[in-house]
N, C-alpha and C positions, 0 to 999 in steps of 0.2 A: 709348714702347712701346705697340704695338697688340694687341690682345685681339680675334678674330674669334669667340664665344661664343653669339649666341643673336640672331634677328631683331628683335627688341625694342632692341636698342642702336643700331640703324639707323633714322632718318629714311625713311618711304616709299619716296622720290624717290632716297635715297641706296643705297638696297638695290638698286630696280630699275637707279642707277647703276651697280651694280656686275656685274649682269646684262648691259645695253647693253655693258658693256667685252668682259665673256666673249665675246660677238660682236664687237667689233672684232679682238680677239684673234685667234678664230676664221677672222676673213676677212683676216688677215693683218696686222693693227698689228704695230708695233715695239717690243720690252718691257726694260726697263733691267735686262739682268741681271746676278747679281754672285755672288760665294762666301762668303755666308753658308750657315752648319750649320743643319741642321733633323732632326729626327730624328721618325718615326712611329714612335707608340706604341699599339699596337694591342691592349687587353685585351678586347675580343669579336671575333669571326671577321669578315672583311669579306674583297670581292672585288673589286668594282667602286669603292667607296669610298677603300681602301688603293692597287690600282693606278693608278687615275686621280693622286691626290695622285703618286706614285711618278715618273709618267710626267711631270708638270707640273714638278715641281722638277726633274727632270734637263733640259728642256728651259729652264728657269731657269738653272741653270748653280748651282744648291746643292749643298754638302755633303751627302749626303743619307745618313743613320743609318737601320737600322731596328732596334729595340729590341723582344727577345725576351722574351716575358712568358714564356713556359717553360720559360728557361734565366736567369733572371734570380734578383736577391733577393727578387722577389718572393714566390716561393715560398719564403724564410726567414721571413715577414713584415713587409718592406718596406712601409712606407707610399706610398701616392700621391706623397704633399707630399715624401718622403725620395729618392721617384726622379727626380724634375723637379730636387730639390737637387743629384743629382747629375750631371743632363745638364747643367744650366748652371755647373757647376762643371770639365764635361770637354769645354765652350767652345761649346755648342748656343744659336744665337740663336733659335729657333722648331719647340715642338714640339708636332704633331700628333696629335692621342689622341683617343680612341674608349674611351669607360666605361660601364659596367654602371649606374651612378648618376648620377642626373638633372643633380643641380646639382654634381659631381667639381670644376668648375674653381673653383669658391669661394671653396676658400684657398690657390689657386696664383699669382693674381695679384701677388703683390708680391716673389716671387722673382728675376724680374729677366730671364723669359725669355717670349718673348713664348707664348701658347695659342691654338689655333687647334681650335675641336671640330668632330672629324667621326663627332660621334654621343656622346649621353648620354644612357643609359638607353632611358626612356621618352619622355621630355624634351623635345630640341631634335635638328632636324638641318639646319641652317642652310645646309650644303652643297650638302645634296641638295634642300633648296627652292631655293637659289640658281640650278644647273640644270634647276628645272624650270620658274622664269619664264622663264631663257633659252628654252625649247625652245617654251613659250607665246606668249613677245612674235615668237619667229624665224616662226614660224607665223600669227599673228592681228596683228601690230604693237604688239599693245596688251594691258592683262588688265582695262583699266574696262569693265564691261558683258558683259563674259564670264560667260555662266554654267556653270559646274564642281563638279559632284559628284567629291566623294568618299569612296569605297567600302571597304567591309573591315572591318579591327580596328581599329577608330578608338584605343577607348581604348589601346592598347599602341604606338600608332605616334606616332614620332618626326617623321615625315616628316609625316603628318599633321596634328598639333602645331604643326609652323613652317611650314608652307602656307597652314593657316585661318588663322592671324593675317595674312599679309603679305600675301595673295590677298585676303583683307575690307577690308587700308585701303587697298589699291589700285584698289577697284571694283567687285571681284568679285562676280557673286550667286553665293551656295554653299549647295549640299544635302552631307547627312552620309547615308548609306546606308549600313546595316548592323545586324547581330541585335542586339537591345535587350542582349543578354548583352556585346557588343563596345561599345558608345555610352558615351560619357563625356557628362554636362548641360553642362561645361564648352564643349565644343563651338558650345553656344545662341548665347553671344559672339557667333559669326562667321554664320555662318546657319542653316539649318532642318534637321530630322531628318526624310527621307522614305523611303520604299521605292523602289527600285529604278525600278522598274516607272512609277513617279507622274514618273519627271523622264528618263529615258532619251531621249525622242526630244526634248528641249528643250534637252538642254546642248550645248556647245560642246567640252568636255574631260570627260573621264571616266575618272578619277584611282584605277586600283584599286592595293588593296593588300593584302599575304601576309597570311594568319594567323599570330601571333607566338605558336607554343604555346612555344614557352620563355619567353616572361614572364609565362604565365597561372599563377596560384598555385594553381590546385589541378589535378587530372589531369581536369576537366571541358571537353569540347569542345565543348560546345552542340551540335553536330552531330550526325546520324547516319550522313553518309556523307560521303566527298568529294563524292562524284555529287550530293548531296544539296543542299549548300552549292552547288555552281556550280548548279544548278535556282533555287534559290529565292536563290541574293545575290550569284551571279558572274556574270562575262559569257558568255555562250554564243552559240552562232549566232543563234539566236535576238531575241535583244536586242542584239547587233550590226547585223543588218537595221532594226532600229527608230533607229539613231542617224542623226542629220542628214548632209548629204553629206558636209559639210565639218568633221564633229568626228572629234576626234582621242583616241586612246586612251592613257593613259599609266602607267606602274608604275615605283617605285624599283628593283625587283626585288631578291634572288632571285625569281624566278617559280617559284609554285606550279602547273607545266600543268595543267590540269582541275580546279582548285580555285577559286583566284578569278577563273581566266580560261580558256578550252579552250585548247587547245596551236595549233590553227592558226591562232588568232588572234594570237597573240603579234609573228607578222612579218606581219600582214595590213597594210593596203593603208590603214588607217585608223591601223594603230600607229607610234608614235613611242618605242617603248622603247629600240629600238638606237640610235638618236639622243639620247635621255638619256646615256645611255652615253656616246657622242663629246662631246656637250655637255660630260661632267664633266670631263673634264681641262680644258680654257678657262674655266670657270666655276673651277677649281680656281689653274691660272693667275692667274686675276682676284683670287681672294683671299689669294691669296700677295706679289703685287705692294702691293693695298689694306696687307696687314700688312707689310708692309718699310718702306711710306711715303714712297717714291721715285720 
C-alpha cells in the first residue's frame, strides 16, 4: 500500500520522476487504467485542487466518491481516524483529503486504505509542488541552477513549505520575500530572506502567493491597504518590467487581483498560472498511477 504524504518521503530524482511522468502523460503516454474506488475528501474549500484530482480519476477509469463534510457524521463528532474506517470498510481503495491539520494523516496509515494529501494545514502540499516542477522543468528543462523567489505569506503557505525543500535539493538558488510579519526562520534551510526589489530582475521564476488571513490567529494584517501590500510586496507593473525576458511568473492560486499580483498581469505574456492549472490534472494523473503501483 502506497502513501503519497509529504515530499520528504521522496528521493530528489524520484520526485522530479514523477514530475517527467506528469509530462509524458501530458503529451500523450498510455496509462494502465482500472476500477478501483477512491473517494475525495474535502474538509477545507478547494477549487482547482479538488477538480483537477476529480477530472484525473474519471479519466483513470476510478470509482470516484465525493464525500460530504456538511452532510456527513462529522458534524455528530466523527473522528478523522472513524471516517477513513469507514470508507474502507464501504470498499474505497484511495482516499484523497485535504485537512485543516498539518500532520492529519499520522494515524491513518495502517487502516488499510491507501492516503493521498492534497493539502494539510499549514504543512505540506505535495501536489501542488508536484505541478509546479512540472510547469518549471516544461519551461527551463531543468530546476539546478535556477534561481526562484518566492513571495507572500511564507509562513501560512503549504505550497511554499513543499517547494523550498524539493526546489533546494534539486538545485535551486532561492530567495524568500515577504513582510517580516509573514517569514518563518525555518525557511533559512532552503535559502535567503530578501526584499523584493534585491532579487526581481535576477530570478528566473517568481513564485507568488495569497495572503492566508484565515490562518492568521489574530485579526492583524500587517497591512494598511491592499494597494499598499501590492506597492511595497506584490508584483505590479512595475516590477514586472524589471523581470528577465525569459522568467516566468507563477501562483497556486486563488488569486488575490491587486493584492499580491495586479489583475492584468495574471494572464500576461510572462504568466504561467493558467498552465499550472492544465498542469494539475497530469501531475494529478501521475500520482494516482505512482499510488496504485501498476
Amino acid at each position: 500500500m502506497r502513501h503519497f504524504l509529504e515530499v520528504e518521503q521522496f528521493k530528489s530524482e524520484e520526485f522530479i520522476g514523477l514530475a517527467e511522468r506528469g509530462i509524458e502523460i501530458k503529451n500523450g503516454a498510455s496509462l494502465n487504467k482500472n476500477g478501483k474506488s477512491i473517494v475525495n475528501m474535502f474538509f477545507e474549500s478547494s477549487t482547482r485542487t479538488k477538480m483537477s484530482f476529480e477530472v484525473a480519476e474519471k479519466q483513470m477509469d476510478f470509482h470516484t466518491y465525493n464525500f460530504d463534510v456538511t452532510t456527513s457524521a462529522v458534524n455528530k463528532g466523527e473522528s478523522l481516524y472513524d471516517s477513513i474506517l469507514t470508507m474502507k470498510a464501504l470498499g474505497m481503495d484511495i482516499a484523497v483529503i485535504r485537512h485543516q491539520n498539518n500532520a492529519y494523516y499520522k494515524d491513518l496509515l495502517d487502516i488499510g486504505i491507501s492516503i493521498v494529501n492534497a493539502g494539510s494545514g499549514s504543512g505540506e502540499h505535495p501536489s501542488q509542488c508536484l505541478l509546479d516542477l512540472m510547469t518549471i522543468v516544461e519551461e527551463f528543462g531543468s530546476i539546478q541552477g535556477r534561481k526562484i523567489a518566492i513571495v507572500g505569506d511564507l509562513k501560512h503557505s503549504r505550497v511554499a513549505r513543499s517547494n523550498a525543500k524539493i526546489l533546494h535539493e534539486l538545485g535551486a538558488t532561492l530567495y524568500f520575500c515577504s513582510p517580516e510579519e509573514y517569514y518563518d526562520d525555518d525557511f533559512e534551510n532552503y535559502g535567503t530572506y530578501q526584499m523584493i526589489d534585491e532579487v526581481i530582475s535576477e530570478v528566473d521564476v517568481l513564485m507568488m502567493l495569497r495572503i492566508q488571513f484565515e490562518r492568521h490567529t489574530s485579526k492583524a494584517r500587517y497591512i494598511d491597504t491592499e494597494a499598499a501590500y501590492l506597492r511595497d510586496y506584490g508584483l505590479n507593473q512595475k516590477r514586472y518590467q524589471q523581470l528577465k525576458k525569459d522568467a516566468i511568473i507563477m501562483h497556486p492560486a486563488p488569486v488575490n487581483r491587486d493584492v499580491e499580483i495586479e489583475s492584468s498581469l495574471v494572464e500576461s505574456e510572462k504568466s504561467r498560472i493558467v498552465r499550472q492549472m492544465e498542469n494539475g490534472v497530469f501531475a494529478r494523473m501521475a500520482i494516482l498511477e505512482w499510488v496504485k503501483g501498476e
